[in-house]
N, C-alpha and C positions, 0 to 999 in steps of 0.2 A: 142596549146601553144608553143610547139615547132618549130612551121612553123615560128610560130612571132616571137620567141626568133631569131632564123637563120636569118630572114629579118632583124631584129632590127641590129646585128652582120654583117650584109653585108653595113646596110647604114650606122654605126657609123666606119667603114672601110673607105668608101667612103668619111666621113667627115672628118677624120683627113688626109686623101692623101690633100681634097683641104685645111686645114688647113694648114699642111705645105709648102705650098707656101708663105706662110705669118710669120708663127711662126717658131721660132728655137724650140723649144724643139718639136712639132710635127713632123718639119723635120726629127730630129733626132729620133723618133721612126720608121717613114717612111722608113729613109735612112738603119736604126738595120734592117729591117724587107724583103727588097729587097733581092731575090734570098735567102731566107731564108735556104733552102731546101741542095743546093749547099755548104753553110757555115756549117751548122750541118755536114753533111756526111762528109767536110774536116776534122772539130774538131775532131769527132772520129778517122778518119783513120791516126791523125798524134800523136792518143795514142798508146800506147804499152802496158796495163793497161788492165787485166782480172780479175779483183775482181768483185763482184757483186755490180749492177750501183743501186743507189738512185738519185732519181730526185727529186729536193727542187728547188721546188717557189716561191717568194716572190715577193709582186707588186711592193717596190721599197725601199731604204735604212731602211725605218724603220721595216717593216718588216725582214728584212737582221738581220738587229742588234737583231731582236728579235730569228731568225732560228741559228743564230753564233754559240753563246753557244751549241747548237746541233748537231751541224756539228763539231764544233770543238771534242767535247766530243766525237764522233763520231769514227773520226779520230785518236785522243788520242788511242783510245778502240782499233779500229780495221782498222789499217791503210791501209790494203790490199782492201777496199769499195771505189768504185771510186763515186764521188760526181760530178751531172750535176746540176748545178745553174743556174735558169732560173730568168729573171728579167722581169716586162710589164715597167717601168717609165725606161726613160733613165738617169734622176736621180740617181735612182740604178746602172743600168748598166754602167754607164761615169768610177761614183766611185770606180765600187765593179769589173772593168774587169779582175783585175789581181791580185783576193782576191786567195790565196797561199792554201789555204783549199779546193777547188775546182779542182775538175779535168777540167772540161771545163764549161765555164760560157758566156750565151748565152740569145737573145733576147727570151721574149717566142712567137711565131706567131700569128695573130687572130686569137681568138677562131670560126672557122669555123669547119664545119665536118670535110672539105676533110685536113684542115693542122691540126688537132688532129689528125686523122685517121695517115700521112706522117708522123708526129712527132714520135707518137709512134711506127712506122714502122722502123725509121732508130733508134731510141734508144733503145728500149725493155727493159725498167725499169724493175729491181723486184720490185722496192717500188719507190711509188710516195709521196711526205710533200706537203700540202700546208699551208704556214703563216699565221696565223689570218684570212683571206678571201681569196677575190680573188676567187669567184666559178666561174669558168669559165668552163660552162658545156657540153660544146660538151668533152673537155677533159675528164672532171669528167667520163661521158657517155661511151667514149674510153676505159678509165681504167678499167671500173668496166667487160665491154664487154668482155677485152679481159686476167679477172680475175689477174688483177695487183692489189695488197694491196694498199688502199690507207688511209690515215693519218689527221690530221688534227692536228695541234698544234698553242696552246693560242688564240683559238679560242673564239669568244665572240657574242653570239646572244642575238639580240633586239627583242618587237615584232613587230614591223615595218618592219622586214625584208621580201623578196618575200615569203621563204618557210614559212609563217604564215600567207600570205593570202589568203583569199580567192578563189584566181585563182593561186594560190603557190605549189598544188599538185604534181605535175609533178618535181619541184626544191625540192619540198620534197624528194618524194624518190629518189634523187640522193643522199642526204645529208644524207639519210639514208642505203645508198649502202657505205660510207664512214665503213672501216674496225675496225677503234678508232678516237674517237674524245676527245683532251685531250683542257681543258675550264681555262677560267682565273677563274669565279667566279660559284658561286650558281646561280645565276638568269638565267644564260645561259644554266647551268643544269637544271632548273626549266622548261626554255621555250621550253627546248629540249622533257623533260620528258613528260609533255599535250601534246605531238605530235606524244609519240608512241618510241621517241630514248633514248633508257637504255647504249649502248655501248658506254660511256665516260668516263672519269677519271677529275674531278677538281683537278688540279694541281697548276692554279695558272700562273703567268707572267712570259716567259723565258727572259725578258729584265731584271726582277730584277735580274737575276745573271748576266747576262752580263754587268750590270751596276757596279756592287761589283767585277767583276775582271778589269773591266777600274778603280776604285777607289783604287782598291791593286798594280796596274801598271802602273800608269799615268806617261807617261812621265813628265818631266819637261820643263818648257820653259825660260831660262836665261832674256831674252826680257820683258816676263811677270814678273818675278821674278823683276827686277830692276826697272819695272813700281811700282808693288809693296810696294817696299822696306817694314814699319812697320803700314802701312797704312790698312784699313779695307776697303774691296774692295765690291761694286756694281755690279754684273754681270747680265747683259740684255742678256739671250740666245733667241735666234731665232724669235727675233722680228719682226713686221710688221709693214708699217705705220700706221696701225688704233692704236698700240700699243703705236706708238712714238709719236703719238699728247697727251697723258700724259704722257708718261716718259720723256721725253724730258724736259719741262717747270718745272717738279721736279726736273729734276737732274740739270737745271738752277739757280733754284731759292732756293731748300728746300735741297738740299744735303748737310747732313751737314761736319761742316769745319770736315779738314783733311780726310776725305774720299775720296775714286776715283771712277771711274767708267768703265769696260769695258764693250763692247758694240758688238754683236755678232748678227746682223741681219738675218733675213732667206733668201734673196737675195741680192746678192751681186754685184750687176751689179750697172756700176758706175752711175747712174742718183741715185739710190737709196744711195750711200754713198753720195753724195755729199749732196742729202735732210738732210740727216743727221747732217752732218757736218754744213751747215744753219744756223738747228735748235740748235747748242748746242753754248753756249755764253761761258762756260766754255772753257778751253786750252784745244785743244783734237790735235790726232793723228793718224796716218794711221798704221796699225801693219807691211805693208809691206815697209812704207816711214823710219819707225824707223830702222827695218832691215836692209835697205840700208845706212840708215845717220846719225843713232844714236837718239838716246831717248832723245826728247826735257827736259830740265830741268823743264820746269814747266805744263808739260802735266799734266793733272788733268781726260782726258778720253780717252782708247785706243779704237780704232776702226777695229775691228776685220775683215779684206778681203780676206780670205779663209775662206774653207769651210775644215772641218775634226779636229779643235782645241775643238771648244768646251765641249766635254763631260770630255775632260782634264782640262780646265780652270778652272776648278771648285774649283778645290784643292786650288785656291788664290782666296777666296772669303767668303762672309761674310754673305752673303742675295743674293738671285736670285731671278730674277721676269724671270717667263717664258712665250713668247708672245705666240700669235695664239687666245689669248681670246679674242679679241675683235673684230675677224674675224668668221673664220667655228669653231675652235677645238684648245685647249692649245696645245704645242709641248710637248717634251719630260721633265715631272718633276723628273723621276728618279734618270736624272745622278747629278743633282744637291742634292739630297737630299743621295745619297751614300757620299757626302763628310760631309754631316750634315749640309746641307744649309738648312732653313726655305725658302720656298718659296713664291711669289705671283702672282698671274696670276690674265686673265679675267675674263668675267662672263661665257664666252662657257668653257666648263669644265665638264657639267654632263656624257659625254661619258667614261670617265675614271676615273674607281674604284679608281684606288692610288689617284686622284686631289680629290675626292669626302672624300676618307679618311681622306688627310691632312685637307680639310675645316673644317671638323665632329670635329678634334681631336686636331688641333692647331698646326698641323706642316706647313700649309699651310695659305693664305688666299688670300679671292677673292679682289680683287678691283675693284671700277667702275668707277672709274672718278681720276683724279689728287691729288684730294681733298682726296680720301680714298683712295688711294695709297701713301699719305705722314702718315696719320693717322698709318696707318699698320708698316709701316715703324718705324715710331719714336716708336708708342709699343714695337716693338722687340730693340729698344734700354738699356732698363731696363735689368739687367744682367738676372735677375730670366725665365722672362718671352720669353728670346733667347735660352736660356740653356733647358728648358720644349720644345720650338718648336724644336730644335737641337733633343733633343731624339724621341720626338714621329715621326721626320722624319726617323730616323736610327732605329728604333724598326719596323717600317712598311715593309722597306725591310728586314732584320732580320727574322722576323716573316712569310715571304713569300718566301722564297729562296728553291731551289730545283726542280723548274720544270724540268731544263733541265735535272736534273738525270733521272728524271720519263721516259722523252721522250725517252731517249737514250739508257735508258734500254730495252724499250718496241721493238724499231726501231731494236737494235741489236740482239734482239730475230727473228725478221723477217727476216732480214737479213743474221744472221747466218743459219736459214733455206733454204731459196733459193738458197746458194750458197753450201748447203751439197749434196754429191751423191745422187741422186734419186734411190730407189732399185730394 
């Protein structure tokens, strides 16, 4: 199993080299990943930083956002712990290269032998995190060999996953050579449990706090505020076009008067705004045109063209629909529902406990079409019936806050071990 897993790892290597001849964002993992070896050794030799090194994972921004609150609390705690951020999506990395919490923050390599074997040769972690996934096991393999603690936090197993099948053995016990493994939910404790792994902790989502300090400290945006003004705002986070061929013809035709809309796509690259702008009949705006030129007087839809606004936006909004449902997976309902938005998404959604909650419960609801997406809509127009979806969204996160202490606590016990005299 192992032979195949290294072959499978050499040729999906081999595929994004010729991928990026053609794609930027492969490029750009391609290009992260050159002389790797060279770049790591420089980082370290241009710290001056002897605390004890933690090495945190994460495959790419959202994961990040999930590890933050950990790191930061971390760092809070025990400021003298030098922090190596590793990224796989250059997504992550583009964003997060010069997150201020971090001692050095760095591509992670292909998981080959010989560059986990390298990796951990020039860093020599005492403690390794990984994110939610991301097993990437020649490392796992490394670590456990050459008796480095390793971690797992907001971790979430399906049975679908490799270690539960039948040829899944060998990924088992790596997953069980893992030192703690701390779980968003029960079922993940459950699935763990038939398999023999007792060493976990459910703790729960470390994005629900990090959500609830973006909502205690949202910046403000003047721009969005004056779009605003006493208006009840629309907010479309991280939409996709399979999203916008029914948002779009609603926010056309059914939105109702005096309302507005902002509009936060999940890519931004200009063929994708311009589809947009098309499709929307209503007054709309470019959020960097108005920057430059001033806020049309009768814009009626801002159109959001950065990326890093939205989990702030929220705080001027009224109802959130969150895309990705009608593609693979909803995006993030969180940050939206820390400000006490009701939310709506698509039908993909069963992956995640919180979307599964708000449907259960009424903080949320699914739509499928145009049609039940203005239905949902107008419902939450009724005072009674905004005010019930308003709290069971802020009761959810309420009721589940505190991972990150769990983690931090745990991490900082390890930590403060490694870095005490040996006798």
């Amino acid at each position: 199993m192992w032979g195949l897993y290294r072959i499978g790892i050499r040729l999906y290597g081999w595929s994004l080299q010729l991928a990026a001849l053609f794609h930027p964002k492969a490029r750009s993992w391609a290009a992260g990943r050159r002389g790797w070896g060279a770049q790591h050794r420089q980082l370290l030799a241009d710290s001056s930083g002897e605390g004890p090194l933690l090495w945190i994972h994460c495959a790419s921004l959202g994961e990040f956002e999930q590890g933050r609150p950990v790191m930061e609390g971390l760092k809070r705690e025990a400021p003298y712990i030098r922090i190596l951020l590793t990224f796989y999506s250059p997504s992550g990395y583009e964003i997060r290269r010069n997150y201020a919490e971090a001692d050095y923050v760095a591509y992670l390599p292909l998981d080959s032998v010989s560059n986990a074997r390298d990796f951990l040769e020039i860093w020599q972690p005492e403690l390794a995190v990984f994110v939610k996934y991301e097993f990437w096991f020649n490392y796992l393999r490394g670590l456990q060999q050459n008796g480095i603690p390793t971690v797992l936090i907001a971790g979430l197993f399906r049975p679908g996953q490799v270690f539960f099948r039948p040829y899944g053995k060998p990924f088992l016990q790596v997953l069980a050579g893992f030192d703690h493994l701390f779980l968003q939910n029960q079922a993940s404790a459950k699935h763990l449990r038939q398999h023999g792994i007792e060493h976990f902790t459910v703790a729960g989502d470390t994005r629900i706090d990090r959500v609830c300090q973006i909502a205690e400290a949202a910046p403000g945006f003047p721009l969005v505020a004056q779009f605003k003004q006493n208006a009840p705002v629309f907010i479309v986070g991280s939409s996709w076009p399979e999203d916008e061929a029914h948002l779009l013809p609603f926010i056309n035709d059914q939105l109702p008067a005096g309302w507005k809309a902002i509009i936060a796509p999940h890519q931004i690259d200009e063929e994708h705004l311009r589809n947009i702008e098309k499709g929307l009949q209503l007054p709309s705006c470019r959020y960097s045109e108005a920057t430059a030129r001033g806020l049309p007087d009768d814009c009626r839809v801002l159109l959001i063209d950065n990326i890093g606004m939205l989990s702030a936006l929220y705080q001027y909004g009224k109802i959130a629909y969150i895309g990705g449902g009608f593609g693979a997976d909803i995006h993030n309902t969180l940050e939206p529902i820390a400000f006490g938005l009701p939310v709506l998404f698509g039908p993909k959604y069963e992956k995640f406990e919180e979307a599964r909650y708000l449907a259960d419960n009424g903080g949320g609801f699914v739509v499928e079409d145009c049609r039940s997406l203005a239905e949902a809509f107008r419902n939450l127009q009724a005072e009674e019936a905004y005010e019930n979806a308003s709290r069971t969204a802020l009761a959810y996160l309420h009721k589940n806050k505190g991972a990150s202490e769990q983690a931090v606590r745990y991490l900082r016990g390890k930590l403060d071990a490694a870095s005490s005299p040996k006798p």
